[in-house]
C-alpha positions as CSV (number, residue, x, y, z in Angstrom):
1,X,309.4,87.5,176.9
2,X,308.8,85.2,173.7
3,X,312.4,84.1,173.4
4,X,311.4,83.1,177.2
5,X,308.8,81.4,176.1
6,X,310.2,79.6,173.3
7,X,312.9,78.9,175.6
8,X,311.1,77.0,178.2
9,X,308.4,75.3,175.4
10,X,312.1,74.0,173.9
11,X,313.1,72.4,177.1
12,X,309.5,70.9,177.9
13,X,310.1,69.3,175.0
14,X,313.3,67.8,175.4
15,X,312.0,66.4,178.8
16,X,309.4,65.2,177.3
17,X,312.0,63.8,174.8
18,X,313.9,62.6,177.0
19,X,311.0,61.0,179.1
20,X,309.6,59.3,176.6
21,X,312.5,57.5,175.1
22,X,314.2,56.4,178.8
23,X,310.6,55.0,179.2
24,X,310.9,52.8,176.4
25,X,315.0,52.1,176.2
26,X,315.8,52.2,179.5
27,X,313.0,52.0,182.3
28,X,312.1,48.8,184.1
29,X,309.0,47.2,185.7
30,X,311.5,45.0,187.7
31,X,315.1,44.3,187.6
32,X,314.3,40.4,187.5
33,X,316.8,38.4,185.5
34,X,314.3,37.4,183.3
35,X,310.7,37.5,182.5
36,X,308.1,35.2,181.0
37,X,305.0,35.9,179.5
38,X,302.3,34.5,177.1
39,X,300.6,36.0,174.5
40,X,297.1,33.9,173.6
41,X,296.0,33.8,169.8
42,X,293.5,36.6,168.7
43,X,295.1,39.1,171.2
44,X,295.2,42.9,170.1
45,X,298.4,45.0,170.6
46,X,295.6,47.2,173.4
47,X,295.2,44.0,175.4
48,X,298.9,42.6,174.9
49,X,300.0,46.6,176.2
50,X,297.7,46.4,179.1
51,X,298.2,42.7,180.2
52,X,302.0,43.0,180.6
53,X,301.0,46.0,182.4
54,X,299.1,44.3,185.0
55,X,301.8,41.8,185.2
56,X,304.3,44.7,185.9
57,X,306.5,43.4,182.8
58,X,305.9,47.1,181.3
59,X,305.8,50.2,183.6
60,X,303.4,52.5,180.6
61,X,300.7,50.7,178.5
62,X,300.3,54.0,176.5
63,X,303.9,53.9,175.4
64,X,304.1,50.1,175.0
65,X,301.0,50.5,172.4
66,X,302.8,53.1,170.6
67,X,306.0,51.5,170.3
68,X,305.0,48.3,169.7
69,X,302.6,50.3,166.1
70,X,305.5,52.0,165.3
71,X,307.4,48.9,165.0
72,X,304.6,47.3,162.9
73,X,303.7,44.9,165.9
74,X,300.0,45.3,164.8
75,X,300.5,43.9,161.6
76,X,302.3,40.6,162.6
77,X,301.0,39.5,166.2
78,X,302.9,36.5,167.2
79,X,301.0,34.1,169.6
80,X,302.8,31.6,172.4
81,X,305.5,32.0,175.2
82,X,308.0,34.8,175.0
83,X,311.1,35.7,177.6
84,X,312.5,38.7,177.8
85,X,316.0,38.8,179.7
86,X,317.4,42.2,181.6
87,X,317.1,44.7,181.0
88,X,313.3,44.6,181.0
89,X,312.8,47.5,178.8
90,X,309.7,48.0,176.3
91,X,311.7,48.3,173.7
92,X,313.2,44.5,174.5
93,X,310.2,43.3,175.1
94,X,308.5,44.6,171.9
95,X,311.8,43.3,169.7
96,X,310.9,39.2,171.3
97,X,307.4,39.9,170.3
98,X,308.9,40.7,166.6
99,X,309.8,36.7,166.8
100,X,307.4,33.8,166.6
101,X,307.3,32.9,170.5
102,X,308.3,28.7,171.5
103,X,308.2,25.7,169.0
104,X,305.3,24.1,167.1
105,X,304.1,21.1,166.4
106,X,300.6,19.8,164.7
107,X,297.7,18.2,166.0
108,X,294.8,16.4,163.9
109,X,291.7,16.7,164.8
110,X,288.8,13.9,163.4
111,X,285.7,14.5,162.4
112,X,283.3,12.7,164.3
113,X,285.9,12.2,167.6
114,X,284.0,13.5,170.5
115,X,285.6,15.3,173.8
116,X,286.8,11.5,174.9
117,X,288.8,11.0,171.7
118,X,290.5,13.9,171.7
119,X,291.7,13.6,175.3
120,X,292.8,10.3,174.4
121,X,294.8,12.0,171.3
122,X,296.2,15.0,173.5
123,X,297.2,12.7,176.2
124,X,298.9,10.4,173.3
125,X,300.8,13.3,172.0
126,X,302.1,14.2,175.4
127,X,300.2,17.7,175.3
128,X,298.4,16.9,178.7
129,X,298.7,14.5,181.3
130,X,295.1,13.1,181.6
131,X,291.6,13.4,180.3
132,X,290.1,15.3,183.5
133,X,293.0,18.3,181.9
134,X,290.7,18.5,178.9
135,X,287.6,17.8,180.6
136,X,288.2,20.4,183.3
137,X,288.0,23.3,180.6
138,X,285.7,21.1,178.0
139,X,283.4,19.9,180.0
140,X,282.8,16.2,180.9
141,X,281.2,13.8,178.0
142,X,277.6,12.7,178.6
143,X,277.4,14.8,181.9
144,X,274.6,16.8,183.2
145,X,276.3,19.1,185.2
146,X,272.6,20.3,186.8
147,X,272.0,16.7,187.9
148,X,275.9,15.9,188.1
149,X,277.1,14.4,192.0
150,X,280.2,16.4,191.9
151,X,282.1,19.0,193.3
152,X,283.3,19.8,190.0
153,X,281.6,22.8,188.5
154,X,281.1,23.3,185.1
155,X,283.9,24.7,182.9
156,X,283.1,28.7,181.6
157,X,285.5,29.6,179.2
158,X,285.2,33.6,178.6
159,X,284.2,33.5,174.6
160,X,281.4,36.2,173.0
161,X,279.8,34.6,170.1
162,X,277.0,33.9,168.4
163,X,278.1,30.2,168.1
164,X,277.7,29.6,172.3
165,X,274.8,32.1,172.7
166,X,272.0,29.4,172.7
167,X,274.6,26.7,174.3
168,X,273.0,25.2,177.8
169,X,275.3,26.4,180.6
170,X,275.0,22.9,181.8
171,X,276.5,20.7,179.3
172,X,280.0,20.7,177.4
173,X,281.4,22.1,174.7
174,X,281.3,18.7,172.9
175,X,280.3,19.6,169.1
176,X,281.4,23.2,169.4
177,X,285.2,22.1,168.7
178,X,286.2,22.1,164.9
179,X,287.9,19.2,163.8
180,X,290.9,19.9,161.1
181,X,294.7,19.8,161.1
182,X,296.0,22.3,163.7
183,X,299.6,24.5,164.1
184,X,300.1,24.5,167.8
185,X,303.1,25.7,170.3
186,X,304.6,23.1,172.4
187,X,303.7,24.8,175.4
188,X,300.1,24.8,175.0
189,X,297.3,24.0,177.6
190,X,294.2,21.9,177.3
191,X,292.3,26.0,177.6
192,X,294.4,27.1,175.1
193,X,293.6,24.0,172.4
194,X,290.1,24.4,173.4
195,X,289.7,28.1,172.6
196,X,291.3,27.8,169.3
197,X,289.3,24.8,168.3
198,X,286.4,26.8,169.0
199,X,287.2,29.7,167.2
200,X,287.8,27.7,164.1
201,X,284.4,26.7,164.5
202,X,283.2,30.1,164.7
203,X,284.7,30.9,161.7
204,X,283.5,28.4,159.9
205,X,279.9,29.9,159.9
206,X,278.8,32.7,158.0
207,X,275.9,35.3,158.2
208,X,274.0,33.5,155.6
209,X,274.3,30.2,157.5
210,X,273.2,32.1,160.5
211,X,270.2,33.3,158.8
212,X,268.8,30.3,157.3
213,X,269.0,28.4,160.1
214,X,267.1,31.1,162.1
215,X,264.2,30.4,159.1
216,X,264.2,27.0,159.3
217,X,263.3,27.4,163.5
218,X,265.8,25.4,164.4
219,X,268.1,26.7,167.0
220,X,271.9,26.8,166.3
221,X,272.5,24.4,169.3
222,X,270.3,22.1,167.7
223,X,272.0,22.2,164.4
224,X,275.1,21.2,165.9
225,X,273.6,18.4,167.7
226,X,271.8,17.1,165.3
227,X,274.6,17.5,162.8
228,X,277.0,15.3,165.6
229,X,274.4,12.3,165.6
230,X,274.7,12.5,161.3
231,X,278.0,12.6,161.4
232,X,278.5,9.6,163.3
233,X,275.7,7.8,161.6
234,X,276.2,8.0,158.0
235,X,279.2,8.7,155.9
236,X,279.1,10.9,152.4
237,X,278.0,14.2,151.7
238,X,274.6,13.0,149.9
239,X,273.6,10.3,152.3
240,X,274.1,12.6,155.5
241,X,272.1,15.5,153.7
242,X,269.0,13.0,153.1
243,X,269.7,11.5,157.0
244,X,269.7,14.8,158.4
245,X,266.1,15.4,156.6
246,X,265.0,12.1,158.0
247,X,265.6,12.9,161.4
248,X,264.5,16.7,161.5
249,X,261.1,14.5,160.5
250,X,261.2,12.0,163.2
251,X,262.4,15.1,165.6
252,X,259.0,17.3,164.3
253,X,256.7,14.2,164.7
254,X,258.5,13.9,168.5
255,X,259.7,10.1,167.8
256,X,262.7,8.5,169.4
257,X,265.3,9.6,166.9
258,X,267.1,5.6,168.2
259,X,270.0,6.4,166.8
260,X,272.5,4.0,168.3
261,X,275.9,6.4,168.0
262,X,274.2,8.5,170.6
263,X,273.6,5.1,173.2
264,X,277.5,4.5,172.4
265,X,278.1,8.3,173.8
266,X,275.6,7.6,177.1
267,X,277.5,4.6,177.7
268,X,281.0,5.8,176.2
269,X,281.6,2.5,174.1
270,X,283.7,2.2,171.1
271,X,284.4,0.0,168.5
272,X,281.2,-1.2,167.5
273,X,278.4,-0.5,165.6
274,X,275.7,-2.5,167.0
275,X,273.9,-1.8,171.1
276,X,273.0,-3.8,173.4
277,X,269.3,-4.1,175.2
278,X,271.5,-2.9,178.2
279,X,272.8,0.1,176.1
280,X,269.3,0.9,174.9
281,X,268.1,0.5,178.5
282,X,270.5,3.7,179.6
283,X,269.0,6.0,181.5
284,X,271.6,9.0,180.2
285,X,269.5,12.1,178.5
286,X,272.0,11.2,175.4
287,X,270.0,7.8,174.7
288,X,267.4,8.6,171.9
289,X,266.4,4.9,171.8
290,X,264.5,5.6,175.8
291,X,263.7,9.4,175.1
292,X,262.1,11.2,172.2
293,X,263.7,14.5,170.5
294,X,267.5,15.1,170.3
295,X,269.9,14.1,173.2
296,X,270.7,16.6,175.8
297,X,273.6,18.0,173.5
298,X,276.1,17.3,171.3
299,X,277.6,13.7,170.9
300,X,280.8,14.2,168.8
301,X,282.1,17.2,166.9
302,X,280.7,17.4,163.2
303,X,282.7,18.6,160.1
304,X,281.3,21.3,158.6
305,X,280.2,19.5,155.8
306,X,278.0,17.7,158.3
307,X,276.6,21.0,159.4
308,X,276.2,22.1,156.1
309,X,274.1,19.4,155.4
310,X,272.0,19.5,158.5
311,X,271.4,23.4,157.6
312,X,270.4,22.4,154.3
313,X,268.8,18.8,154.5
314,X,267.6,16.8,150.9
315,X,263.7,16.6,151.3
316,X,263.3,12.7,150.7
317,X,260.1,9.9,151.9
318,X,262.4,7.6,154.0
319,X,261.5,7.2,157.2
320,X,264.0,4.8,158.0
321,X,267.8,3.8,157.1
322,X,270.5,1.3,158.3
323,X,274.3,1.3,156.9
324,X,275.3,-1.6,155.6
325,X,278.6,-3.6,156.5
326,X,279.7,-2.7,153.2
327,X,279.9,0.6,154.5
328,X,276.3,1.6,152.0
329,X,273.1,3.6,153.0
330,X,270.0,1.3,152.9
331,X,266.8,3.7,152.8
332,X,263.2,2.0,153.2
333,X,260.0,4.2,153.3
334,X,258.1,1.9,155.6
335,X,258.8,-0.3,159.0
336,X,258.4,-3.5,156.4
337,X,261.1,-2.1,154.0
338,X,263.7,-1.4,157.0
339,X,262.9,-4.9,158.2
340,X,263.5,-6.1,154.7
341,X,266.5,-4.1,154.4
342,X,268.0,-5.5,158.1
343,X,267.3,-8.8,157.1
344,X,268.9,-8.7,153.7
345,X,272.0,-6.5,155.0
346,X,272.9,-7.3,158.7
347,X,271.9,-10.7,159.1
């Protein structure tokens, strides 16, 4: 009776043997004559095993997550487009993860380019087509989507962080994309640039910077739009540390911040430093010269050395400041000094 047993407990496992390795050497999903599939950046080798899954590219997840550890797959995730020719087997599909998946190029990202800029750049490098590819997943520039006359409905990319928690679900995801030099696969989509951009700026901040800016009272949404309007204002880490502490003080004392970058975002102009009456006259909830406080949101996308400095302002007893064609900070306690300071400077 044991031999029996020990009989039967050998061939269970040689079926099971035998099961498992014709699963992963020899089994199918489908006998296509090739298969292509994308793996995104950040993806774990659970959600890699069950997304080919629900594409049937694998027949067993299970198996396809052991495999793909045993191999080491874990330990050096490729991201981009992979294609797997017949057979379809999980161990053929686990060997063209092994690779690095389609060819790269690099992107540069400015600090201080808002979503318009970089649509102009993507569309220059021949990434996408037209602006409304990056604006459909970004988010329009300047647009209200509560108040917006569109059948377009605003862009929801599925990200969990703390960076987007206090985000408006109404506005863009201008300011929330980091700029800096970026590796990219050829094959990449506007959704694709956009998450990666934004988890670069998630990384960017840590738990301290979390913390302080809780104990300053500030919200992180108005960090980063604050920090946009400095970083288009004023160049230099010390001058956008003491401009950031100017305008926390305006924004506490409920002026008109009337910073003119922010009328060049309501009316999307370029190229010059100097507004209009007309510009000034804009209605948009970006223009801080007609409405007190900060502007809706974001108006470009800050370096982190403008956040940084926004975090941790330089207390000062300017009130007011103008850059200089020279490309200098003029600072003047009063109205009479700025006037002064105009006078001597711009005119």
């Amino acid at each position: 009776m044991k031999k029996l047993v020990i009989f039967i407990a050998i061939i269970c496992l040689l079926i099971g043997v035998w099961f498992v390795y014709s699963e992963i050497f020899s089994s199918q999903a489908q006998y296509s004559e090739a298969v292509t599939f994308t793996i995104d950046e950040g993806e774990s080798v659970k959600q890699i095993s069950q997304k080919l899954e629900q594409q049937h590219i694998i027949r067993n997840a299970g198996l396809f997550n052991f495999y793909a550890r045993w191999k080491g797959i874990d330990r050096q995730i490729h991201h981009g487009e992979f294609t797997v020719t017949k057979p379809i087997t999980i161990a053929r599909v686990v060997q063209a993860l092994l690779t690095p998946g389609g060819s790269e190029q690099t992107i540069t990202i400015l600090p201080g380019w808002d979503l318009r800029d970089i649509a102009e750049y993507l569309q220059k490098e021949g990434i996408i087509k037209n602006e409304n590819e990056l604006y459909d997943i970004a988010g329009i520039p300047a647009v209200n989507y509560k108040t917006f006359n569109s059948i377009k409905e605003f862009p929801h990319l599925d990200i969990q962080s703390k960076l987007l928690a206090d985000k408006p679900s109404f506005i863009s995801y201008e300011g929330f994309l980091a700029p800096d030099t970026y590796r990219i696969f050829k094959n990449s989509t506007a959704t694709d640039i956009v998450k990666k951009l934004i988890f670069e700026r998630n990384s960017q901040f840590t738990d301290k910077m979390y913390e302080d800016v809780k104990k300053s009272d500030r919200t992180l949404f108005e960090v980063i739009t604050m920090a946009s309007i400095v970083e288009r204002e004023v160049r230099g880490k010390e001058d956008k540390s003491i401009v950031a502490d100017i305008f926390w003080r305006r924004y506490d004392m409920n002026w008109a911040l009337q910073a003119d970058s922010t009328v060049h975002y309501a009316v999307g102009k370029k190229g010059n430093v100097f507004t209009t009456k007309e510009d000034r006259d804009s209605m948009s909830e970006w223009n801080t010269y007609r409405w007190p406080g900060l502007p809706l949101g974001p108006i470009s996308n800050p370096s982190l050395e403008s956040i940084i400095a926004t975090i941790y302002p330089t207390k000062n007893n300017n009130w007011y400041f103008l850059t200089a064609t020279d490309g200098s900070v003029k600072y003047g306690k009063t109205l009479e000094e700025h006037n002064q300071n105009v006078f001597r400077y711009l005119r």
